[in-house]
Structure formats: structure tokens, C-alpha cells
C-alpha positions, 0 to 999 in steps of 0.5 A: 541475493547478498543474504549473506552480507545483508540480512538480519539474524532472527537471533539478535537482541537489539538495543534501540537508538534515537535523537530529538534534535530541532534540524533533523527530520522526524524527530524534532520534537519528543513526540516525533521521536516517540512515535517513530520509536513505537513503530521501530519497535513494531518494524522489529517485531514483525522482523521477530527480533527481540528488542532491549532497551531504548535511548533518545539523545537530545541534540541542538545538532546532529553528530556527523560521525555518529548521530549521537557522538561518540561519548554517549555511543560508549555510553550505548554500547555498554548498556547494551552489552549488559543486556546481551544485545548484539546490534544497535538500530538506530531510527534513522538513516545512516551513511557508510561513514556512520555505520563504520565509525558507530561499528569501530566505537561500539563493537556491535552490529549497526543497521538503521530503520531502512535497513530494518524496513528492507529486510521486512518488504524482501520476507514478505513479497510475493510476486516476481514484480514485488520482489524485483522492486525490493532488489532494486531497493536494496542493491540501491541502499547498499551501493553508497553504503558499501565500504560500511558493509562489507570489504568486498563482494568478491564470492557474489561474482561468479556468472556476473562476467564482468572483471577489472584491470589489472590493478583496479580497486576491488570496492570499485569491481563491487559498485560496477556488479551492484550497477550492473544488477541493479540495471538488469532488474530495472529492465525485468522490472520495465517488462513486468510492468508493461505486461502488468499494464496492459492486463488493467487495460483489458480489466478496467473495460470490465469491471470497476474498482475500489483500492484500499489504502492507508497506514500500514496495520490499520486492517486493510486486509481484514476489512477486504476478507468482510467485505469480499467473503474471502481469506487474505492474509491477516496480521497484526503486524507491519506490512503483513500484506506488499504486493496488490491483491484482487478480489470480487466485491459483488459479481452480481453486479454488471460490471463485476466490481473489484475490491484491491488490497495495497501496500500500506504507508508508513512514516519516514520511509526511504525514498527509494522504497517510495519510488519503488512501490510507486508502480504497486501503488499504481492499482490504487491510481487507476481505482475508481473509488479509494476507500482509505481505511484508519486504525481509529484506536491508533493514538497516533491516528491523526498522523496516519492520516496525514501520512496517507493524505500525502503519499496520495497527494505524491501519487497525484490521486489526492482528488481522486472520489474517497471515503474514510473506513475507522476500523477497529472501533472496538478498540477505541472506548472515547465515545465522544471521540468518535463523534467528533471524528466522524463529524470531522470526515464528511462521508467516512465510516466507522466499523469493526471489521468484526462486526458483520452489520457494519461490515453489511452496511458498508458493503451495501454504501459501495455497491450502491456507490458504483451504481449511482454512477452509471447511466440510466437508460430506457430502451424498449427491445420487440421480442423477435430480438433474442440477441438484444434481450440476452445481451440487456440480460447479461450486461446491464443493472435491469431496474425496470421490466415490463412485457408489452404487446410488441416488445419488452420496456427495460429501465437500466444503470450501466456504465457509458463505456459498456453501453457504447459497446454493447450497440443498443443505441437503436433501441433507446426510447426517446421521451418524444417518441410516441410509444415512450407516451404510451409508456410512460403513464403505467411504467415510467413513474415506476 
């Protein structure tokens, strides 16, 4: 959908456009700007698109026509044409006004770090859930954006069905089919969501879980290939991975427990793309445990953190149990560092995803982790109870086993919720009985 208007040719060079400016978000300082120009330069990348220069304005204010003024703008514009670049992207968030006013002063194509970000979510999602929400997002972004894009839409409304009066405005006509898709996605996407709820609903009475989150290329998806022996996509790219992914963590387990995969975070991200990944965020709200993982090589690290700290807090998960996995220590080589910041993170790891004793260690904490957390029981079932025996076998962490002359004594970990399901009260072994005395002399020290 709108291809034609709205995406971004492979074959451009871009030159790269940004401000420090004490009022404007993100770039306050130098070292704002810098960081964001280092991650539009990796948004780009992952979009394949060669990049050119780049140019930082300092500001005490922001141009409202085009960020930078139009001076400086003729400025860009001839550099960049030296260089044969034919876009400029700017590392921040343009308005149509802008994007007009920069594109009639430059003669260049003109897109803004939203822009680049979308192009990125619609390449990369897979499932009808995710590519509905990059729709939304998109024709969201477009709509106040129109007159900046395009004159009209007039060759996207075949099968749309809907035509003005005579006389009415054609940009008008354009913002009613934008509304119009945007509204029927939504409700697609309502669907979607239920059905997808109601799935977690029946999963969340089978199993436990543990989401992975953080900033994005941290190596989420890396760790998740170690820890469940599987191959999920891996790059060294931004938002390689956008839609959930569930695997087994250990199926030996009872229940099995699941390791999932999420959306990474980025900095500066439009809020509609953050209101939008909300719903795929939502496997990372219901987890039981959220590891959340952090590119220790990173020199902006510290700000990652901050980063993922507040979406999860956005999320209302802030609270939620956790533990902090610095991937890619092989790549770090302060070892000092690396001390101070596990002393600094209580209950936080440091690993390579390509270290397989690492990767065995902390498979082992999170499996142990799930355990901890069950209920213990001691029931004693009388052999006759082949059902009983089978369903002890099957649904529950046996610690304990050991035959006696009428029955067999089971020490168990098991969640509450399964065991309430199960109906083995009848066979819990009460410390005041008088067979738990028996018992508890040659089994229960055990």
C-alpha cells in the first residue's frame, strides 16, 4: 500500500541532517546529536542505503520552516549534490510544511528518521498482526503529512468506494481514504488481537514464561538461538527481529517453560509506532520473568538501559521480576568495566552469546529460577492408583520418590494453578498424619 509514494529506493545516497539546540528534544546537547546520528546511520544501513556526509547545526532555536534555515539548508543542498547524494534525511521529525519548504530550497528528496524507521518495521514484519500495525502506523504518519508527499492519491482509489461531490477538494477526497483504511485496519487488527489473546489465555495455563527485551541489536535473538538450541534469525542490524517469537526453553520441565523473543527499543521513536507495538509488546506484559538483555560493548549502553527501563515502565511492567543478560562481552575489553557494572546491576549476567558455558550457566539460573517458584508438595498415592501415579508422572517436578509397603511417597515442585487442577488434594500428606511420621525419619531429611 502506497509503495509508489511512500518508499524508499535502495538506490539513493543520503546525505544526513542534524541540530543541537538546548529546546529540542533528543539533541540537546552534542552528545545527544551524536548518538542519534550514529543510530541513523545504522536505521540506514539496515535499509541498505549508502550514506554521505553528515552536517550538525547548533541552534539556540529551531527554524520552523526548515529546522536549520534556509541558508545553512542551500548550504546542504550543495554538498550533497557534489556528492551525488539525492535525498536528505533529517534525524528528527518533520512536518508537511517542512518537508515542502526543505524540498522546494533543496531540489532533493526529503524524508525524516520516522520515515526511515517505517520503511524499516514494514521490510521486516512477518505476521498479519505486525504488518497491520505498520499500516496503521504508516497511513497515520502520512495523513497530517499529505500535501508534503504527494498532490493527490487519486490512482489508489479504485475498489476504496468512496467519491466526493462535485466540487470537493481532491486532498480532501484523499485524507477521507486514508481514514477509511486506517479505521478498517484497526478493526482487523481489534480481531487479530483478541483471537491472539485468547491463545495466551490457554498458553499461560500451560506453561510459564520468559520474554526478552531490550534496545534493539543488543543480541536478543542470538541469546534466544543459545539458550533454546533453535535458529532464529540473526542480525547485526537494527530491528532485524519485529514480530514475537516463541520457542521451548527446556520441555522436560512440568510445565514446559517458553522463552520469547520481542521488538527491540530504540531511542526517539514516534509515538505512534509506540502505541502501535504496544499490542506486540504485550507477550513481554503477560511474562513471568523478563530477561532483559544489553549490548555491554555499546558505548552508549548506559543509555540503552535508560531506554528499555522506560518503555517497561510505558508498559507498566517496571516492577515486574528481572534480570539483566550484558551480552557480547567479547567485545568489551574494560575489564574494570565490567566489574563495576555487574556490582552495579544486582542479579545481572555477563555472557557471549557465543560462549557456550555462559550461555549453559544462564540457562541453568532460569530453569532453576521457574522451579524456585513452584509449590512444594508431599503426597503419598497407594499403588492401586494407576491414574493418580500417571498424572504425578506426567504434571509435576518429582524431587522425591520412594516405594513403601502401601503406596509411593512423591516430594513435588509444581505450580498452584496446575495442582489445583490436577485433583491430588486427596493424597497430600499432612505433617500431623500418622504415616508422615513414619516417613518422615528415612524419607523426608531426604
Amino acid at each position: 500500500m502506497l509503495d509508489n509514494e511512500f518508499h524508499i529506493y535502495r538506490e539513493a545516497k543520503a546525505t544526513l541532517v542534524s541540530i543541537v539546540s538546548p529546546k529540542f528534544e533528543f539533541h540537546k546537547d552534542i552528545k545527544e546529536t551524536e548518538r542519534s546520528m550514529s543510530e541513523l546511520h545504522e536505521l540506514l544501513r539496515t535499509l541498505e542505503i549508502e550514506t554521505g556526509s553528515e552536517h550538525i547545526q547548533n541552534r539556540k532555536t529551531v527554524d520552523p520552516a526548515t529546522i536549520i534555515g534556509s541558508g545553512k539548508l542551500k548550504e546542504i543542498s550543495e554538498v550533497a549534490k557534489a556528492e551525488k547524494s539525492t535525498l536528505l534525511v533529517f534525524d528528527c521529525e518533520l512536518t508537511s510544511s517542512q518537508i515542502r519548504n526543505i524540498k522546494k530550497i533543496s531540489g532533493l528528496s526529503v524524508i525524516d528518521r520516522c520515515h526511515v524507521i517505517l520503511e524499516i518495521f514494514a521490510k521486516h514484519a512477518r505476521t498479519k498482526e505486525a504488518k497491520l500495525q505498520i499500516e496503521i502506523s504508516r497511513l497515520q504518519y502520512i495523513l497530517p503529512r499529505l500535501s508534503g508527499f504527494w498532490t493527490h492519491l487519486g490512482r489508489q482509489r479504485g475498489g476504496v468506494g468512496v467519491m466526493g461531490g462535485e466540487g470537493e477538494q481532491q486532498i480532501e477526497l484523499d485524507r477521507r481514504i486514508i481514514r477509511e483504511r486506517i479505521e478498517r485496519f484497526k478493526t482487523e487488527l481489534k480481531n487479530l488481537v483478541k483471537s491472539r489473546q485468547e491463545q495466551s489465555k490457554k498458553r499461560k495455563n500451560k506453561a510459564v514464561t520468559a520474554a526478552l527485551v531490550g534496545y534493539t541489536n543488543a543480541g536478543k535473538s542470538s541469546i534466544m538461538n543459545r539458550l533454546c538450541r533453535v535458529n532464529i534469525l540473526e542480525e547485526n542490524k537494527l530491528f532485524a527481529t519485529l514480530d514475537s517469537t516463541y520457542r521451548m526453553l527446556n520441555p522436560d520441565t512440568k510445565p514446559p517453560m517458553i522463552l520469547i523473543d520481542t521488538v527491540g527499543f530504540i531511542s526517539n521513536l514516534p509515538a505512534m509506532l509506540v502505541e502501535g507495538f504496544k499490542t506486540t509488546l504485550e507477550s513481554a506484559i503477560e511474562a513471568d520473568l523478563l530477561i532483559i538483555v544489553c549490548d555491554i560493548s555499546d558505548p552508549h549502553m548506559d543509555k540503552h538501559l535508560e531506554v528499555t527501563h522506560k518503555v517497561l515502565n510505558d508498559l507498566g511492567i517496571d516492577e515486574k521480576d528481572h534480570i539483566i543478560v550484558f551480552n557480547k562481552k567479547d567485545l568489551a575489553c574494560d575489564e574494570l568495566r565490567k566489574k563495576i557494572i555487574l556490582r552495579t546491576h544486582p542479579r545481572s549476567f555477563l555472557v557471549s552469546s557465543f560462549d557456550e558455558e555462559d550461555i549453559e550457566g544462564l540457562r541453568k539460573y532460569v530453569i532453576e529460577y521457574f522451579l524456585e517458584q513452584q509449590e512444594k508438595y508431599d503426597l503419598f498415592v497407594p499403588y492401586e492408583k494407576g491414574e493418580i501415579h500417571s498424572k504425578v508422572s506426567s504434571n509435576t517436578n518429582i524431587i522425591t520418590r520412594s516405594t513403601h509397603e502401601k503406596g509411593i511417597y512423591y516430594k513435588i515442585r509444581v505450580p498452584g494453578f496446575i495442582f489445583k487442577n490436577l485433583g491430588l488434594n486427596d493424597y497430600i500428606l499432612s505433617p500431623k498424619s500418622e504415616l508422615y511420621q513414619k516417613l518422615k525419619d528415612s524419607v523426608l531429611k531426604e
